[in-house]
Residue, then its C-alpha position, 0 to 999 in steps of 0.5 A: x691251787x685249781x680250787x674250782x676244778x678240783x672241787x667239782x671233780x671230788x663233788x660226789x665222786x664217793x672217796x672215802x674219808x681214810x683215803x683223803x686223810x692219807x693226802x692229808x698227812x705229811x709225807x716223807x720228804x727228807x724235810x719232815x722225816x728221815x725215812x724207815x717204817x712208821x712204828x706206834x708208840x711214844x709221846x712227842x713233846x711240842x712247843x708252841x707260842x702263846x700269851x696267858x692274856x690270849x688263850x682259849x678253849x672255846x674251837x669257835x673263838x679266835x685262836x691268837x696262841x699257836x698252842x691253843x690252835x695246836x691243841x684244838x686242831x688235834x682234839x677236834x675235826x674240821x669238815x674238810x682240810x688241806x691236803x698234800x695233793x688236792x687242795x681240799x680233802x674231806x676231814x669229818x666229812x667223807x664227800x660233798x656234791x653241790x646242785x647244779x647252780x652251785x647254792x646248794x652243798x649236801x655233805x656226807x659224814x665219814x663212816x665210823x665217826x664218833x666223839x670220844x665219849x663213844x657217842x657217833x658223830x650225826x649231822x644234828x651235831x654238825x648242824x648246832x656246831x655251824x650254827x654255834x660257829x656262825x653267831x660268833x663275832x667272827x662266823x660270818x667270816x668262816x660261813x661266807x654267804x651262808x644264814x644260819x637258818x640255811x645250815x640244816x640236816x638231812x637224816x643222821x649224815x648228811x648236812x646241807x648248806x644252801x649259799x646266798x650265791x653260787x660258790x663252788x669254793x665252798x669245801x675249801x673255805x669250810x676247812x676253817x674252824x669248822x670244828x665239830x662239837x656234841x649238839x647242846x654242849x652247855x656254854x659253861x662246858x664248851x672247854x671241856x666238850x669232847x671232840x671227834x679228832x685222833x687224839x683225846x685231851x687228858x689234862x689242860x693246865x694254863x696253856x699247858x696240854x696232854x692229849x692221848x692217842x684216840x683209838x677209835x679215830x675214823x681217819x684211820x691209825x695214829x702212831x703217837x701215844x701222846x702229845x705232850x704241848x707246852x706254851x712258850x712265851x717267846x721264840x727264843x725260850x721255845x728254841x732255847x728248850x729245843x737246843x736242851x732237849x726239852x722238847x722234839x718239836x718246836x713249831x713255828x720257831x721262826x727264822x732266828x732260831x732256824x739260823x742257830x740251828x742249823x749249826x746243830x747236827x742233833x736238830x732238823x730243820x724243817x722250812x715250809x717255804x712262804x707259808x706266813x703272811x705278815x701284812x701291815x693294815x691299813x683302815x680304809x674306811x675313814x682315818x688318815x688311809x681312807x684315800x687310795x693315794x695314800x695308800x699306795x703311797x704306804x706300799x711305795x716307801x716299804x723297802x720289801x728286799x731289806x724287809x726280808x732280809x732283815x725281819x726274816x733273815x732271808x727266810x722267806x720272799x718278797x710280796x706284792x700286797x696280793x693275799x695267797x701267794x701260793x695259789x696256781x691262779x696268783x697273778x704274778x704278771x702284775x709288775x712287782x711293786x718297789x720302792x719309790x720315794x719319790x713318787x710317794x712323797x709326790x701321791x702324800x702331798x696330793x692328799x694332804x697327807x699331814x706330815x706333822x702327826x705322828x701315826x702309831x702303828x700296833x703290833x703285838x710280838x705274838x709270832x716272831x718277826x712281827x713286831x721287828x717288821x714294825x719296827x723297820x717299817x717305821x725307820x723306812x718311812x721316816x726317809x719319807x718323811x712319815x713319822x710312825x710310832x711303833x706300838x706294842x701290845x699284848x695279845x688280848x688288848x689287841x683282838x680286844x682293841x685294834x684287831x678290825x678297829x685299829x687304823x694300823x696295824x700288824x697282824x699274820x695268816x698262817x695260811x697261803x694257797x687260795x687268793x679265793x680264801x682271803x677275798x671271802x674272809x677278809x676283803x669282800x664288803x661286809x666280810x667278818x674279818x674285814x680287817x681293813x674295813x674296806x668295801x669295793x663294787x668292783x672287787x665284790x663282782x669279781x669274787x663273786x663271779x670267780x667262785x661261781x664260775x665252772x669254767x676254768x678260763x673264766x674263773x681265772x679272768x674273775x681272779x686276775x681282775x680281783x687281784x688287780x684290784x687288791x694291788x691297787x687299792x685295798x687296805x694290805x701292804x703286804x711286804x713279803x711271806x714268811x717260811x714257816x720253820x718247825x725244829x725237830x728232834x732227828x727221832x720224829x718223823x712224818x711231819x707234815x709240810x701243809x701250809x695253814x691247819x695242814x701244819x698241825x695235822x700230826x696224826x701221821x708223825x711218829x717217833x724213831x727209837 
């Protein structure tokens, strides 16, 4: 990713928004489609995983079920998205252009956008959508150094964001939840508020979902009729109705059902290569992982080579406890860590690690691999002679309970290709979604110097130093990256192969006769 130099060359440049979405969509790669003429018609039936005890309706709430996400992507529009060949594209928003002290973003709504009650999309809708964004527990997360007071309108489409510091990353990290909905939507009626997206809900049942093809998308034509979503409990009953014929896509279905698979001539699979990040948290604030040592020590015992192995069977990479490991700035000439019992044991005793306590570490079984991560963890660091107690929770009691307060803890980012995007969301002291509740002077500086940088030399300077620090202290042990593995009938095609809510963008898939 070369975020700094790519938004400032968009910034103002005045490309229309069907050209960006083109980028956005998935291309035919032999992975995601089988080539031959996009024709219209037919409704794709997906399945995705989710809980009963986790869904949501609400765009602005935390999505823990991947059908939920699913759903919310489709019906409604982000500002910006990922794209195939720039990191960031315009969604709603057709171009930005920032001032010249990078504070100040003006950004201009797509041409034709309207929600699909027919009504046009304005800037008042975005503003009241950002600022409803911004009071949930988790907004100042996803609007980074912006106050509410700051999100304003500038005549019917434009809005204008004014940051706390110059961020040339703006653009990239509104591609987040950024979902736009109708100004004054009552509360009672968030579920069921229409969005601006290409395709319209029909009917919700229970995690359940049809949606219909929105003729009037202002990104331009949408082959599918409809989407058909189903919620899967488990893996293995998602893969099981793909290997029926229940279902033609089943995302995210995660690397055991990607290995039967693929024995099954009538299922593709489609890898996209380290797209999931599955760190073990460790609370740094106060608690049994307060002192660096120990820390470090957690990320010596972890055997990263078995962990991918095992966990992953072998669909995925080793990691280096460095959130965004497909960013072209990542710095991979940071020695890999390994493991190193003995050194480990050695930076315990220093901290008066106490080896008689039993620490329990949570995980939930909302992906798969996740709770098998935990569960091998804890046999390595048993040869440490760390006792851990792998515990398991459902989805709601974990966001309700542990997400952000636990000491330890599994949890998983479906996003991979900005090092900038998890040191603004999850590490900068004070940051919302501070999973580890960690706060460094050091490291604060050198995020915010790298994000207001518009020389490239300097910028990567700021993000090498940034990541430096975040190998040595924060509170990520970060083992490896999962692939994302999608299954899919041989009828669909133009998949996309985005990493993060590029996955989900399905407006350009289609479906063979």
């Amino acid at each position: 990713m070369d975020l700094n130099r790519r938004q400032l060359l968009w910034a103002g440049a005045g490309v229309g928004a069907a050209a960006l979405l083109a980028a956005c969509g998935g291309g035919d790669d032999g992975g995601s489609s089988g080539g031959g003429t996009p024709r219209r018609g037919g409704t794709l039936r997906v399945g995705a995983l989710g809980r009963s005890s986790a869904i949501t309706r609400d765009p602005h709430g935390n999505q823990g079920n991947e059908s939920d996400y699913l759903i919310i992507a489709l019906v409604y529009d982000t500002l910006t998205a990922p794209g195939a060949k720039d990191n960031t594209v315009g969604r709603l928003m057709s171009e930005w252009k920032p001032s010249k002290d990078l504070k100040t973003w003006r950004f201009t709504l797509a041409k034709g956008a309207t929600f699909h009650d027919g009504k046009p999309v304005t800037a008042d809708d975005v503003v009241w959508s950002l600022r409803r964004l911004h009071g949930t527990p988790a907004g100042s997360a996803r609007l980074p150094g912006i106050k509410a007071e700051n999100i304003t309108a500038d005549g019917k489409d434009t809005v204008v964001l004014v940051s706390d510091y110059p961020n040339a990353e703006l653009p990239m990290i509104l591609r987040l939840a950024t979902f736009v909905l109708p100004k004054d939507t009552p509360e009672k009626q968030i579920a069921k508020a229409p969005g601006s997206g290409p395709f319209k809900l029909d009917w919700y049942r229970g995690g359940n979902a049809r949606l219909l093809r929105n003729e009037h998308w202002h990104g331009g034509k949408v082959y599918l009729d409809a989407i058909e979503v189903t919620m899967f409990e488990s893996p293995q009953a998602m893969a099981n109705a793909m290997m029926s014929g229940q279902i033609d896509l089943a995302s995210n279905a995660g690397p055991v059902a990607a290995r039967t698979a693929k024995t099954r001539p009538n299922i593709k699979v489609l890898r996209r290569r380290d797209d999931m990040a599955m760190p073990i948290v460790m609370r740094t604030s106060d608690g049994p992982f307060a002192d660096p040592k120990v820390r470090e020590a957690m990320k010596l015992v972890v055997d990263r080579k078995a962990m991918v192995k095992q966990v992953l069977s072998g669909y995925g990479t080793v990691a280096n406890d460095i959130m965004g490991t497909a960013d072209p700035d990542y710095a991979r000439d940071i020695p890999q860590r390994g493991r190193d019992l003995g050194k480990a044991r050695k930076l315990l005793k220093e901290a008066g690690f106490d080896f008689s306590r039993t620490y329990k570490l949570v995980t939930t079984e909302d992906i798969s691999g996740l709770a098998e991560s935990a569960t091998l963890f804890a046999s390595q660091a048993r040869e440490a002679g760390i006792k851990v107690d792998v515990v398991k929770q459902e989805s709601g009691a974990f966001y309700a309970k542990t997400w952000l307060k636990g000491d330890f803890y599994t949890n998983y980012w479906g996003t991979n290709d900005s090092v900038v995007f998890f040191a603004s969301k999850t590490m900068t002291s004070g940051a919302g979604q501070n999973e580890a509740n960690w706060s460094d002077k050091d490291f604060d500086a050198a995020y915010k110097k790298a994000i207001a940088s518009s020389d490239p030399k300097e910028r990567a300077k700021s993000l090498r130093q940034l990541q430096q620090i975040e190998h040595d202290r924060s509170g990520y042990l970060l083992w490896g990256m999962a692939d994302g593995v999608d299954l899919a009938s041989p009828k669909v095609h133009g998949l996309p192969n985005l990493p993060g809510y590029g996955r989900v963008q399905l407006e350009n898939t289609w479906l063979a006769q």
